[in-house]
Legacy VTK file of the C-alpha trace (Angstrom):
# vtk DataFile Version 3.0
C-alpha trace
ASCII
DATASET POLYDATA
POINTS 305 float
116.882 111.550 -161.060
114.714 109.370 -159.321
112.173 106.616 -160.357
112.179 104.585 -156.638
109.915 104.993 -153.731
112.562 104.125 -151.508
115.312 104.595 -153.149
117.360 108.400 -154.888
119.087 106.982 -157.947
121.906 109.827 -159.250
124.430 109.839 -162.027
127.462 112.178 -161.923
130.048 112.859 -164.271
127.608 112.248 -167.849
126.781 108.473 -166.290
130.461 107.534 -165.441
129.213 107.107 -161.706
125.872 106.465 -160.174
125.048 106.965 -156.066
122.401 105.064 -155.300
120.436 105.758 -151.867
118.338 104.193 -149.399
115.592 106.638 -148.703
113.730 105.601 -145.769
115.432 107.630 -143.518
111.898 107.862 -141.108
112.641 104.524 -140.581
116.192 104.501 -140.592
116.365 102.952 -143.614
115.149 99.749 -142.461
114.809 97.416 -145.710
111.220 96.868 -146.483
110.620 94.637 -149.267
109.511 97.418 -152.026
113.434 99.052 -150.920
115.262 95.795 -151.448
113.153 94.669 -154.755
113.895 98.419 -156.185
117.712 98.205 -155.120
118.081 95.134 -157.396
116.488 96.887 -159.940
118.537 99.372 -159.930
122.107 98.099 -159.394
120.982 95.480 -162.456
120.206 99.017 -163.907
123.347 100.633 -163.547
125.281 97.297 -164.631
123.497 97.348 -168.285
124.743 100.914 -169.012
127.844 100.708 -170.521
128.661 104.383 -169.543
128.656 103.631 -166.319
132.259 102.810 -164.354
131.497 102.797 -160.488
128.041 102.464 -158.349
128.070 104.149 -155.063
125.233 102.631 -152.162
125.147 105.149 -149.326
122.025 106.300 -147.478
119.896 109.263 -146.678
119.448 110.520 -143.001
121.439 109.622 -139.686
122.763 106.050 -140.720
123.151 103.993 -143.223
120.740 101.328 -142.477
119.048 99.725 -139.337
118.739 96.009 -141.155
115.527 94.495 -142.300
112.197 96.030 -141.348
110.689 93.496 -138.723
107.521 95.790 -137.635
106.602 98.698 -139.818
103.278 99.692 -141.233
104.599 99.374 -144.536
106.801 96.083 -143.307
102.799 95.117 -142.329
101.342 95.981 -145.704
103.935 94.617 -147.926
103.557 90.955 -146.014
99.884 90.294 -145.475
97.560 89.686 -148.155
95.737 92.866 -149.356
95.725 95.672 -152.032
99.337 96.447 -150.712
100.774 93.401 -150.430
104.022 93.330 -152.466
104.054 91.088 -155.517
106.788 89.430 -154.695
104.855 87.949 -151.657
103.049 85.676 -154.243
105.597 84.155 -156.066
109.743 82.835 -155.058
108.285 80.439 -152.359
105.401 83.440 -151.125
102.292 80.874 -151.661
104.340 78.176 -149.961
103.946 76.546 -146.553
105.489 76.548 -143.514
109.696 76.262 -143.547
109.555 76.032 -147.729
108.073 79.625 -147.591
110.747 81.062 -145.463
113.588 79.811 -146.982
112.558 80.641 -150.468
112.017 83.940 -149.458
114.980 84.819 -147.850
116.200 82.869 -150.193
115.635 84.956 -153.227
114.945 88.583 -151.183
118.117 88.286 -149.212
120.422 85.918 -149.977
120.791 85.178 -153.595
119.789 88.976 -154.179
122.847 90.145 -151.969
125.129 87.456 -153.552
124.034 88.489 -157.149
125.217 92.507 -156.114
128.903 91.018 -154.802
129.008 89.868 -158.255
127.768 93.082 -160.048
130.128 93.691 -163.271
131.193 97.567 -162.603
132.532 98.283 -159.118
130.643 99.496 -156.372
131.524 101.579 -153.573
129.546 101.293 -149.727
129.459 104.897 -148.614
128.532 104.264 -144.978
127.571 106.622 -142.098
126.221 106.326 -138.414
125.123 103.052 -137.271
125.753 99.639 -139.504
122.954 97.327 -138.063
122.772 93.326 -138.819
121.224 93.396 -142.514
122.839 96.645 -143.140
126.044 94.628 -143.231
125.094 92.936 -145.531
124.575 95.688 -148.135
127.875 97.257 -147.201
129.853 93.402 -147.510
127.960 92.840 -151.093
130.430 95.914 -152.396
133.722 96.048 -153.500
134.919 98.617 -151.306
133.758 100.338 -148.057
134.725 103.992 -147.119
132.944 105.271 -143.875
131.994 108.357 -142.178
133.852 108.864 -139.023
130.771 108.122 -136.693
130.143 104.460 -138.690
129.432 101.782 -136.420
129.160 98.181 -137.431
127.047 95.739 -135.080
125.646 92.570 -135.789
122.567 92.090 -132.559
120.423 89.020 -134.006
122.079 86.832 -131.157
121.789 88.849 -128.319
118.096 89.821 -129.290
116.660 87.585 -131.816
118.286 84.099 -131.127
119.733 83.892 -134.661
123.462 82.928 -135.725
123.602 85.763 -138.157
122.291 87.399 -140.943
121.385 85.471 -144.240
124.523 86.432 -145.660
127.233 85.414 -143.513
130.521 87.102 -144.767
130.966 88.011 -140.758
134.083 85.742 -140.424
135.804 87.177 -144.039
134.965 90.645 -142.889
135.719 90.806 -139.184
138.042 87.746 -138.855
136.958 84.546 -136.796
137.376 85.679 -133.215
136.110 89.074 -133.623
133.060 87.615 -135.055
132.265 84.985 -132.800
132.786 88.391 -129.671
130.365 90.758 -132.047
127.585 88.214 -132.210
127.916 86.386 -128.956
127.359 89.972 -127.158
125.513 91.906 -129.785
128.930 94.965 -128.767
129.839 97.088 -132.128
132.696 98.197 -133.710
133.981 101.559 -134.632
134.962 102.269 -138.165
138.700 103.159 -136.860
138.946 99.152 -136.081
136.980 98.553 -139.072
139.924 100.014 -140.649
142.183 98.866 -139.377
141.282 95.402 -140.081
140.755 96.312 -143.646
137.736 96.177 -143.590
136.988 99.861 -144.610
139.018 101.465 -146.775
139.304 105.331 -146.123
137.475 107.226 -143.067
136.368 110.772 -143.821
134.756 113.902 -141.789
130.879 112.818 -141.419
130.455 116.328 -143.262
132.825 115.672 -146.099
131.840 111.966 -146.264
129.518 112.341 -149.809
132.059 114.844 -151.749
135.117 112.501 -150.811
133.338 109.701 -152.005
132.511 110.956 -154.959
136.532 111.758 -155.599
137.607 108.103 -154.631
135.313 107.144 -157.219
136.394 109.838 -159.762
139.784 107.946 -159.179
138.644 104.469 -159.389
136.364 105.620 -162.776
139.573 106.253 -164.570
141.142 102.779 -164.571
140.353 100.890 -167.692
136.769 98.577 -167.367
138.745 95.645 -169.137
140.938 95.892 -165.988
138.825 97.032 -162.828
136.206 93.877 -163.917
139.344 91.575 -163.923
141.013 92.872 -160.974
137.776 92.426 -158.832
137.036 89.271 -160.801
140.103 88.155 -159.738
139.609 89.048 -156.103
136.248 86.883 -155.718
137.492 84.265 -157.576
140.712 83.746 -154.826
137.349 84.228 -152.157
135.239 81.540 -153.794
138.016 79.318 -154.586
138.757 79.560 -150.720
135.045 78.788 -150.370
133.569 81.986 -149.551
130.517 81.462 -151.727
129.891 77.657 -150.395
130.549 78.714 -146.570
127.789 81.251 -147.161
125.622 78.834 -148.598
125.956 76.485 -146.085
125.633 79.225 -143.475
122.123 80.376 -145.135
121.238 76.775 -144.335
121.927 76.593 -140.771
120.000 80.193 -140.392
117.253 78.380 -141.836
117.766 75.766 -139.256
117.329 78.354 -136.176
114.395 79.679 -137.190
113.019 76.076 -137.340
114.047 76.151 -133.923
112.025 78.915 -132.887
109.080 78.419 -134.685
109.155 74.452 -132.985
109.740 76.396 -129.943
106.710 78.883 -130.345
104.343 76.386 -132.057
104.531 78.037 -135.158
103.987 81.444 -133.428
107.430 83.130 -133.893
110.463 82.407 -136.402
112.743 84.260 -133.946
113.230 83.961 -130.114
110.937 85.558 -127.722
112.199 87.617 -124.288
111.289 84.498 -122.333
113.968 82.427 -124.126
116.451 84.895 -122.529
116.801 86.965 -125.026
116.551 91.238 -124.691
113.150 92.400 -127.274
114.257 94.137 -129.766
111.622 96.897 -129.289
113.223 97.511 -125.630
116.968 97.085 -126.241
118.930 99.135 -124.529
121.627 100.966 -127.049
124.443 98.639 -128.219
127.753 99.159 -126.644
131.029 99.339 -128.353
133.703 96.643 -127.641
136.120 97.660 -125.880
139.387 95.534 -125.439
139.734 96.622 -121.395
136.112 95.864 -120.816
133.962 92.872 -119.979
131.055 95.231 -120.851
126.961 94.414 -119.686
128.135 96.412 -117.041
129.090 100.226 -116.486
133.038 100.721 -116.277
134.553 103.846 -114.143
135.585 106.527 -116.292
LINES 1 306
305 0 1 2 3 4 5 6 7 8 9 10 11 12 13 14 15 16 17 18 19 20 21 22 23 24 25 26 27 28 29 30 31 32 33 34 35 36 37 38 39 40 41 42 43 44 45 46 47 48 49 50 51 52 53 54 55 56 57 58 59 60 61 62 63 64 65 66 67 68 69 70 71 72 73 74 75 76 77 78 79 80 81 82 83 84 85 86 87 88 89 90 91 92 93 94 95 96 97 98 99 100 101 102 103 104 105 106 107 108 109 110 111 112 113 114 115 116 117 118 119 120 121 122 123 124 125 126 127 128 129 130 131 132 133 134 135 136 137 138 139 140 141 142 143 144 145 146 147 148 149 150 151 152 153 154 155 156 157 158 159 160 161 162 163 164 165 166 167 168 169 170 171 172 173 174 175 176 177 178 179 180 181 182 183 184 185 186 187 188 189 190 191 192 193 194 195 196 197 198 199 200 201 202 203 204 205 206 207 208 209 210 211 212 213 214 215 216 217 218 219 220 221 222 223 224 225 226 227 228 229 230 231 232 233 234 235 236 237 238 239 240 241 242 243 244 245 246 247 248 249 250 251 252 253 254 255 256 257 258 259 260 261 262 263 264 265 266 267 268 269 270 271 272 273 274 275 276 277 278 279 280 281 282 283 284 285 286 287 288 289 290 291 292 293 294 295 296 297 298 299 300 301 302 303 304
């Protein structure tokens, strides 16, 4: 039961749950503009039926998602003008100028969008596997709870190889925790789902191979609680966050990301909105593979055995 390019859209148990899925998995579900237009469409979907209970966002293939699709040929059609140019290039800030078009864009496409899922009113499960890349955090963060496959990863590499502070939506230091954050982004290392765990940020770790069916019983479980009382209980939850000033530290944090690609785009003459290898940063295209953190290591350097 599909009606997305990029996207599977399933309901189980006569509507109670819906899995949603990122289907790009050529691209390792990298999120293309067409993928992230059709996901709001359909979590706003799911919200408005009242049968449903709990929305599961997994993903097909070997991970979960890469991040945002910087350099596709559909990443290319989507952006430029021309008979494949996504609509929403042409309106939200697309005719704009400059800085306004940017930030209007992001704005709207991965911000506010992202924000607008935290809030959903049914609960929504991340079903993670494989790597967790940078804007694939912020998919997983936008749900209510996270269970992961035991090869999930979780890396955040916009620092080490694109000059940025972070993704548009910063929940890094409420996920990770301060410290950890500021060590993830200042060396691009990952984490492993075990630690993810164990910081709370994931909430059950299952077999890669019995990762969808497991799922699909934590939800089972979490479907039977009253709707009066799940909305209330995670109501309740993001209202402690915001009134801690979750939702205003994001904003402000959407502001500074703004701010560094300002930077770079001063620093490029207008050529670039991220950094370039000669400002000392590794290309993206020709990273080497991300390395985990590991407490006993410095790492950037090979450790005997």
């Amino acid at each position: 039961m599909s009606d997305y390019k990029f996207l599977k859209y399933e309901e189980f148990d006569d509507g109670a749950i819906v899995r949603i899925l990122l289907d790009r998995p050529e691209a390792r579900n990298a999120q293309n503009r067409g993928m992230l237009v059709e996901l709001h469409e359909a979590f706003l979907r799911a919200e408005a039926n009242d049968d449903v209970r709990v929305v599961i966002l997994g993903g097909s293939g070997k991970m979960f998602s890469s991040g945002h699709d910087m350099g596709s040929k559909v990443f290319a059609e989507e952006f430029f003008p021309g008979p494949n140019q996504h609509e929403s290039r042409k309106i939200n800030g697309g005719e704009r100028v400059g800085s306004e078009n940017l930030m209007l864009q992001e704005w709207h496409y991965f911000f506010q969008n992202t924000l607008r899922w935290r809030n959903l009113r049914k609960i929504t499960i991340a079903q993670v596997h494989g790597p967790v890349y940078a804007a694939g955090l912020m998919l997983m963060w936008a749900c209510d709870l996270i269970v992961g496959a035991d090869d999930a990863e979780f890396a955040d590499v916009v620092g080490a190889r694109l000059g940025m502070m972070g993704v548009e939506y910063f929940a890094h230091p409420w996920e990770f925790g301060p410290r950890k954050t500021k060590e993830l982004l200042l060396t691009g290392d990952s984490m492993d789902v075990h630690e993810a765990h164990a910081l709370g940020m994931v909430s059950k770790v299952f077999p890669r191979a019995e990762l969808e069916e497991k799922t699909l019983a934590f939800a089972r479980r979490i479907a039977k609680v009253p709707t009066m009382a799940a909305l209330l209980i995670k109501e309740a939850v993001n209202q402690t966050q915001d009134n801690q000033g979750f939702t205003n530290a994001l904003q402000s944090c959407f502001t500074l990301h703004q701010l560094n690609h300002a930077h770079w785009a001063t620093i490029t003459n207008g050529k670039s909105w991220i950094a370039q290898p000669e400002h000392g940063v590794v290309s993206w295209r020709d990273a080497p593979p991300i390395e985990p953190a590991r407490k006993e290591s410095p790492g950037g350097v090979p450790t005997e055995a």
